[in-house]
C-alpha positions as a Markdown table, in Angstrom:
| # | Residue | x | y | z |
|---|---|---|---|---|
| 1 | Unk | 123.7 | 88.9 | 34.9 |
| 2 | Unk | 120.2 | 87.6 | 35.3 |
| 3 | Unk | 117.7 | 87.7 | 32.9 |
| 4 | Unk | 114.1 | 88.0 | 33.0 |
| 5 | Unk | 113.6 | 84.6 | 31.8 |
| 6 | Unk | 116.0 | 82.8 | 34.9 |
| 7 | Unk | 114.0 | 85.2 | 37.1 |
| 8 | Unk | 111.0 | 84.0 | 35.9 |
| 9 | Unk | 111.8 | 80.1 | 36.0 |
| 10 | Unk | 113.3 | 81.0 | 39.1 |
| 11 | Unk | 109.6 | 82.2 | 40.6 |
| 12 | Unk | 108.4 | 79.1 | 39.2 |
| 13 | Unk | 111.0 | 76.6 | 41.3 |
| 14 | Unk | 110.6 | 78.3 | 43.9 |
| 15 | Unk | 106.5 | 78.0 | 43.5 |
| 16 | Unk | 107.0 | 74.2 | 42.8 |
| 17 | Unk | 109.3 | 73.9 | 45.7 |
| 18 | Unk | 107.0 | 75.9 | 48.1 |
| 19 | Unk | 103.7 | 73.7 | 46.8 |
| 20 | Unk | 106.0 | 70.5 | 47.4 |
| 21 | Unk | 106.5 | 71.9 | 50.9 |
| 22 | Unk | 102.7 | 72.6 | 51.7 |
| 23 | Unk | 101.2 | 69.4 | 50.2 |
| 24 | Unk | 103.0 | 67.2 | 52.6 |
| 25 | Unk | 101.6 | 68.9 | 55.9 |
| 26 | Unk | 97.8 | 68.9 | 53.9 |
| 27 | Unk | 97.8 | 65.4 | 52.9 |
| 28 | Unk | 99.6 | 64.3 | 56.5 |
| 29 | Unk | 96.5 | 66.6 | 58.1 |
| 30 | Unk | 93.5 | 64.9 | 56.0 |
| 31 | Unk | 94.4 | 61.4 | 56.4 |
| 32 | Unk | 94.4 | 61.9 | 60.4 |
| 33 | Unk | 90.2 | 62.5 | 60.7 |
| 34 | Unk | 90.3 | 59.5 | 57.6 |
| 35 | Unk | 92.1 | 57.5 | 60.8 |
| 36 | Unk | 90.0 | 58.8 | 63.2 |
| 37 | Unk | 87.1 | 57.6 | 61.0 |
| 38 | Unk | 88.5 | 54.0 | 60.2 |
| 39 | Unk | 89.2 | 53.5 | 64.1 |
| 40 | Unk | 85.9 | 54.3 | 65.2 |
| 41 | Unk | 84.6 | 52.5 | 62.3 |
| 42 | Unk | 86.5 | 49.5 | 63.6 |
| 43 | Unk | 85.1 | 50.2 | 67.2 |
| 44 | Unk | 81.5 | 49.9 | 66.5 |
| 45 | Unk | 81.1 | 46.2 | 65.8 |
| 46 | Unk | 82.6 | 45.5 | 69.7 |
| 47 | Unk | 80.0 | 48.0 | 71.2 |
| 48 | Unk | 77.5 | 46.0 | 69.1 |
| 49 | Unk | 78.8 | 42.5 | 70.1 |
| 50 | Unk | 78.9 | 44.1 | 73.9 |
| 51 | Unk | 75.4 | 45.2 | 73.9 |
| 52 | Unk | 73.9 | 42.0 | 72.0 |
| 53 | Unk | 75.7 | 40.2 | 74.7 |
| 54 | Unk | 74.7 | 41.7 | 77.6 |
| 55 | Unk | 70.7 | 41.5 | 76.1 |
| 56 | Unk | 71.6 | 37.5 | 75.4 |
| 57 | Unk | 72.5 | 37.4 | 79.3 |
| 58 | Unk | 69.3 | 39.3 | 80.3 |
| 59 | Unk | 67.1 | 36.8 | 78.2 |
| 60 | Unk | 68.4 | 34.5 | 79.5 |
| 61 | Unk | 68.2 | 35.5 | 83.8 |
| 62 | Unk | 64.0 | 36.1 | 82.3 |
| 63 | Unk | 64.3 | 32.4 | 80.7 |
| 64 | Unk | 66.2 | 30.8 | 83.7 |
| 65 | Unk | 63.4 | 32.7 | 86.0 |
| 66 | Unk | 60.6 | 30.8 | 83.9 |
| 67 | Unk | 62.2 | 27.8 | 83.9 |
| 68 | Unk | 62.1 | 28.5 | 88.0 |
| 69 | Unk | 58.4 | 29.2 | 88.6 |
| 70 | Unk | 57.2 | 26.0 | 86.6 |
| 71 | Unk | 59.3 | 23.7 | 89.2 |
| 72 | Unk | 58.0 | 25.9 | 91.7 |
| 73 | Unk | 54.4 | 25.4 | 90.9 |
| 74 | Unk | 55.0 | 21.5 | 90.1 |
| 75 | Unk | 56.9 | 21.0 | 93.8 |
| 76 | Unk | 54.3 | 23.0 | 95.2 |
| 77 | Unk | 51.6 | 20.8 | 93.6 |
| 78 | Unk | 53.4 | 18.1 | 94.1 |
| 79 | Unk | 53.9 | 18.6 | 97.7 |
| 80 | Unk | 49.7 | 18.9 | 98.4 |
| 81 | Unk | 49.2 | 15.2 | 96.4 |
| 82 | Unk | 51.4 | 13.9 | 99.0 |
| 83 | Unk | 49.7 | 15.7 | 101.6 |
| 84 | Unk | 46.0 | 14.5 | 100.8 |
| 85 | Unk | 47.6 | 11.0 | 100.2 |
| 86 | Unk | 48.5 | 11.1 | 103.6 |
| 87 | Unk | 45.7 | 12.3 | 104.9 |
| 88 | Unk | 43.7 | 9.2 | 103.0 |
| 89 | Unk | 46.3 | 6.8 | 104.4 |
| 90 | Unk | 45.8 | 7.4 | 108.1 |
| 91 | Unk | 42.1 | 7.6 | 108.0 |
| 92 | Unk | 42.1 | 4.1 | 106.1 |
| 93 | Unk | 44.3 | 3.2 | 108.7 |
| 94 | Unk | 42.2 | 4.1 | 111.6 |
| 95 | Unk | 39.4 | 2.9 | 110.4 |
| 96 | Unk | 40.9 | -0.5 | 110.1 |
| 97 | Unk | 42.5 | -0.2 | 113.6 |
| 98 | Unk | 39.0 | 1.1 | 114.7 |
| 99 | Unk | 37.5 | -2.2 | 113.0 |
| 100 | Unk | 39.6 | -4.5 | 113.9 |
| 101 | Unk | 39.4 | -3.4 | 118.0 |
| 102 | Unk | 35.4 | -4.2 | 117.4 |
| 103 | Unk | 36.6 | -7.4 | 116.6 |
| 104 | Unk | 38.2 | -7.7 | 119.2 |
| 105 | Unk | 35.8 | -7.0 | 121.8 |
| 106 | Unk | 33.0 | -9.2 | 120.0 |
| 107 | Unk | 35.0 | -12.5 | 120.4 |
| 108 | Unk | 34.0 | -15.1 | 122.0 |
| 109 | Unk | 37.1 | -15.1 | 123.9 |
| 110 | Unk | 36.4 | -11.0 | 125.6 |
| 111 | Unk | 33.1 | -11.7 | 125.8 |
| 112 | Unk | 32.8 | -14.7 | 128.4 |
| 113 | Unk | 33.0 | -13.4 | 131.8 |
| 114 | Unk | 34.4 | -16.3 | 132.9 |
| 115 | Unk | 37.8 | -14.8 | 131.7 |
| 116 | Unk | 37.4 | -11.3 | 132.7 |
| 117 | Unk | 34.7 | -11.2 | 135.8 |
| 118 | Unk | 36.4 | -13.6 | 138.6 |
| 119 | Unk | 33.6 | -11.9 | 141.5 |
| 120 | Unk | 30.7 | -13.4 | 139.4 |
| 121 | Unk | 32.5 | -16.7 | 138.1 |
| 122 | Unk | 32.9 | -17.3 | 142.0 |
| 123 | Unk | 29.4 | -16.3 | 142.5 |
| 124 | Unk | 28.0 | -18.9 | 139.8 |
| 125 | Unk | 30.6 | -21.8 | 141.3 |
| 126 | Unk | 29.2 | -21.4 | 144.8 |
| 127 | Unk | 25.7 | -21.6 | 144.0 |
| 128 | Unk | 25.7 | -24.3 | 141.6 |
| 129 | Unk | 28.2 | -26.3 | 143.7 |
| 130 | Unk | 25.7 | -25.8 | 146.6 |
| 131 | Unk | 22.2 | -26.9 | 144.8 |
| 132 | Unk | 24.2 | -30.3 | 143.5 |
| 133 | Unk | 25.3 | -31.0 | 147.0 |
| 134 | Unk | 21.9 | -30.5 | 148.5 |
| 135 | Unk | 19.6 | -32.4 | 145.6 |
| 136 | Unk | 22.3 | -35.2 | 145.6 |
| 137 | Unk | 22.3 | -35.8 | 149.0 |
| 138 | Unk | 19.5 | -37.9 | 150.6 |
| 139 | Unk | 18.8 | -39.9 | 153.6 |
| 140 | Unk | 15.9 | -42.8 | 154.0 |
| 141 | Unk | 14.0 | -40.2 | 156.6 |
| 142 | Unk | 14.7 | -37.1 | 154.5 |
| 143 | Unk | 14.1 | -37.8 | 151.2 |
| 144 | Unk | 11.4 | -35.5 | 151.4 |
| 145 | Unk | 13.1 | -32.6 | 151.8 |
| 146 | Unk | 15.6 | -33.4 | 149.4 |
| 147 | Unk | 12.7 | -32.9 | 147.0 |
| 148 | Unk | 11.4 | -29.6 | 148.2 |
| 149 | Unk | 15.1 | -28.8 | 147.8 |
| 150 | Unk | 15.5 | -29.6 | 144.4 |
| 151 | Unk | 12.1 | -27.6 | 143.4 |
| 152 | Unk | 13.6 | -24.2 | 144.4 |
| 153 | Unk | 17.1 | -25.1 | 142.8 |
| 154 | Unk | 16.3 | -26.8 | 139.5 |
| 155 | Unk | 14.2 | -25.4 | 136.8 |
| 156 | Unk | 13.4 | -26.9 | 133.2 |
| 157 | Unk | 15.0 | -30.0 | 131.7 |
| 158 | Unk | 17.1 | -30.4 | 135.2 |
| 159 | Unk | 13.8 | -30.6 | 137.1 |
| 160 | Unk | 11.5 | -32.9 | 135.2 |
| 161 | Unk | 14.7 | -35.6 | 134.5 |
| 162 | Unk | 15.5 | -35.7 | 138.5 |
| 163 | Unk | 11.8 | -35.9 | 139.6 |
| 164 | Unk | 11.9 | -38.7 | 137.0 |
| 165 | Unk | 14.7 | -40.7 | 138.6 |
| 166 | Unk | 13.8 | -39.8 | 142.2 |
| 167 | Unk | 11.1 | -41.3 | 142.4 |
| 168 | Unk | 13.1 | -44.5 | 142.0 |
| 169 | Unk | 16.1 | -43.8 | 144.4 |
| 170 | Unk | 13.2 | -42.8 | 146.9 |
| 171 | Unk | 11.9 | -46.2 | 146.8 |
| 172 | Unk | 15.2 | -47.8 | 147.1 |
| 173 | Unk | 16.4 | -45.1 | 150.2 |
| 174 | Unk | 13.4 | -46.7 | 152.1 |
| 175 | Unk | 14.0 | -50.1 | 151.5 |
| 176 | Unk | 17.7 | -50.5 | 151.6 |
| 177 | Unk | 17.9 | -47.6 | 154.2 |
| 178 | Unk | 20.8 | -45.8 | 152.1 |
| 179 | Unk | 22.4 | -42.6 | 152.4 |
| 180 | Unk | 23.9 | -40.5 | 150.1 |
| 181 | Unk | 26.3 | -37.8 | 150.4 |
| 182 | Unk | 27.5 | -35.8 | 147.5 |
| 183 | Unk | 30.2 | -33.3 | 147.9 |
| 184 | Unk | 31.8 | -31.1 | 145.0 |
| 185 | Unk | 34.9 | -31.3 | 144.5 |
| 186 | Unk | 35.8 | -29.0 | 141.6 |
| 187 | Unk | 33.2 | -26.7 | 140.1 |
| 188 | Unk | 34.9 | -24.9 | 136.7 |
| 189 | Unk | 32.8 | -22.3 | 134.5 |
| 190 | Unk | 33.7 | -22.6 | 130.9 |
| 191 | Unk | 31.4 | -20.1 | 130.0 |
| 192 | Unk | 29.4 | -16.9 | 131.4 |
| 193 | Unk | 27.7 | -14.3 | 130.1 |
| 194 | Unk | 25.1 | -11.6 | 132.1 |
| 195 | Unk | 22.3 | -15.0 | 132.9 |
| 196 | Unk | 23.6 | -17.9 | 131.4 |
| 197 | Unk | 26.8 | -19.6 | 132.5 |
| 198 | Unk | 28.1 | -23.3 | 131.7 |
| 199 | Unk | 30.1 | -25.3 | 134.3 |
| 200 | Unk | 32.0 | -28.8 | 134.2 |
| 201 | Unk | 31.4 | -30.2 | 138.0 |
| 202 | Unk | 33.3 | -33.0 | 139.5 |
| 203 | Unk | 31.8 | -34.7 | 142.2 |
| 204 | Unk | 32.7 | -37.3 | 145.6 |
| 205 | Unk | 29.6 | -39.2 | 146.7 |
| 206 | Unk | 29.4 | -41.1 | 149.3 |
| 207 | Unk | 26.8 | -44.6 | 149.9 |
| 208 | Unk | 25.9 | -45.9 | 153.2 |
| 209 | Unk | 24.0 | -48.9 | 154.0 |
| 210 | Unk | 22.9 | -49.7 | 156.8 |
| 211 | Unk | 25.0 | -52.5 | 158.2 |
| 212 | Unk | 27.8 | -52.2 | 155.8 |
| 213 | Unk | 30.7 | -50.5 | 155.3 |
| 214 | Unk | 30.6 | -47.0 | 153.1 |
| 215 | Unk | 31.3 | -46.8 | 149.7 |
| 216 | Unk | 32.5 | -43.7 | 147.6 |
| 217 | Unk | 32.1 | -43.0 | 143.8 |
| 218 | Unk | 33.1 | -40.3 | 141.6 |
| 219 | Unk | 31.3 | -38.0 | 139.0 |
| 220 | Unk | 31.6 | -35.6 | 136.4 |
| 221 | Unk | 28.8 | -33.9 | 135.6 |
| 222 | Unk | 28.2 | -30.6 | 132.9 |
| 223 | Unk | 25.7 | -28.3 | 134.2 |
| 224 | Unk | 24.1 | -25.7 | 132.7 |
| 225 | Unk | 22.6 | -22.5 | 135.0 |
| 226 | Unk | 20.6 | -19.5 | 134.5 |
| 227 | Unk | 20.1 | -16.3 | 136.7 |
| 228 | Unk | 16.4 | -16.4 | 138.1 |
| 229 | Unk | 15.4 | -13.9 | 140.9 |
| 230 | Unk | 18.7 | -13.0 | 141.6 |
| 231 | Unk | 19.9 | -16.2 | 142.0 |
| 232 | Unk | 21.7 | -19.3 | 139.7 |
| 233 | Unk | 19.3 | -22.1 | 139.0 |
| 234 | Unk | 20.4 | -25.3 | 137.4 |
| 235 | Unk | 18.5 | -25.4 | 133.9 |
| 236 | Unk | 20.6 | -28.5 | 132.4 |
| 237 | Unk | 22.2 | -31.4 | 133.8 |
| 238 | Unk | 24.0 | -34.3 | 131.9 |
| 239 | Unk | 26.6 | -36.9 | 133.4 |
| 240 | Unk | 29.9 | -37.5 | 131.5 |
């Protein structure tokens, strides 16, 4: 037979037993948002190393792109030095090219025609060659002529030392009735320029006596000419 009081601690086991049942589903439900919380809790530091990352690597693409542009204006500027440096180099250069070919051309060396002008140095040779043979050739009823030959073909010192000797072989043609022929055998120009020229002569003479058998000598004379009237005249003569 139940009683009031077993009925009533019956209600209260049965309460006790019921509030055991629910807490276990309340406190399993509450601690899932308190996971929830902690894992999103644990979450945000990586999305904050992610980010700070990804701004590090941005930095530095902007710091690797200054680094860039300095070496790109330093090559640049680097690049125009070499250029004007150039630039100085060759006109030094051909300025000293263009200096020394002056040089060259004011030699002594380019400048005697004697080298470079073969129709001229032959022009110089024959005339020359041809006033020796005539005032060096004589006979004892031509000696004047001889003179009026060597007035047209000498000029200066040349003249006034061979009217100075003449005289005496003139004398001496007469009396001993000699002859003289001069013949050149080698005329060289060592020098020429546009009216003065410088020659080395070699020379065959020949003496006849009459009577006697002939007699040949050799010379060597250095002449000196200038162009007068379109023509050489012998300024200069010395024996060697």
């Amino acid at each position: 037979m139940t009683t009031g009081t077993d009925l009533e601690g019956a209600g209260r086991s049965g309460a006790t037993a019921n509030e055991a049942a629910g807490d276990q589903p309340v406190r399993d439900i509450a601690a899932e948002p308190e996971s929830a919380t902690d894992t999103a809790a644990d979450t945000e530091p990586d999305v904050e190393i992610a980010v700070d990352a990804e701004r590090d690597a941005d930095n530095a693409k902007d710091t690797g792109a200054d680094e860039d542009e300095p070496a790109s204006g330093a090559g640049s500027r680097l690049f125009r030095v070499a250029a004007g440096l150039l630039v100085v180099a060759l006109f030094l250069a051909g300025g000293g090219l263009f200096a020394a070919g002056r040089q060259l051309r004011d030699t002594p060396a380019t400048s005697n025609k004697a080298l470079t002008d073969s129709r001229a140095t032959t022009r110089v040779a024959g005339d020359v060659s041809n006033a020796l043979g005539k005032v060096f050739s004589y006979s004892p009823e031509a000696t004047g002529v001889t003179k009026e030959s060597a007035k047209q073909l000498l000029a200066g010192k040349a003249l006034q030392s061979y009217a100075t000797l003449f005289g005496q072989v003139e004398k001496q043609a007469a009396d001993q009735k000699l002859t003289l022929t001069t013949h050149v055998v080698r005329a060289g120009v060592t020098r020429l320029s546009d009216d003065s020229a410088h020659l080395l002569v070699f020379l065959d003479q020949v003496y006849e006596r009459k009577g006697k058998a002939a007699s040949r000598a050799a010379a060597q004379l250095s002449v000196t000419a200038q162009l007068r009237g379109g023509r050489w005249t012998i300024v200069e003569i010395d024996a060697r």
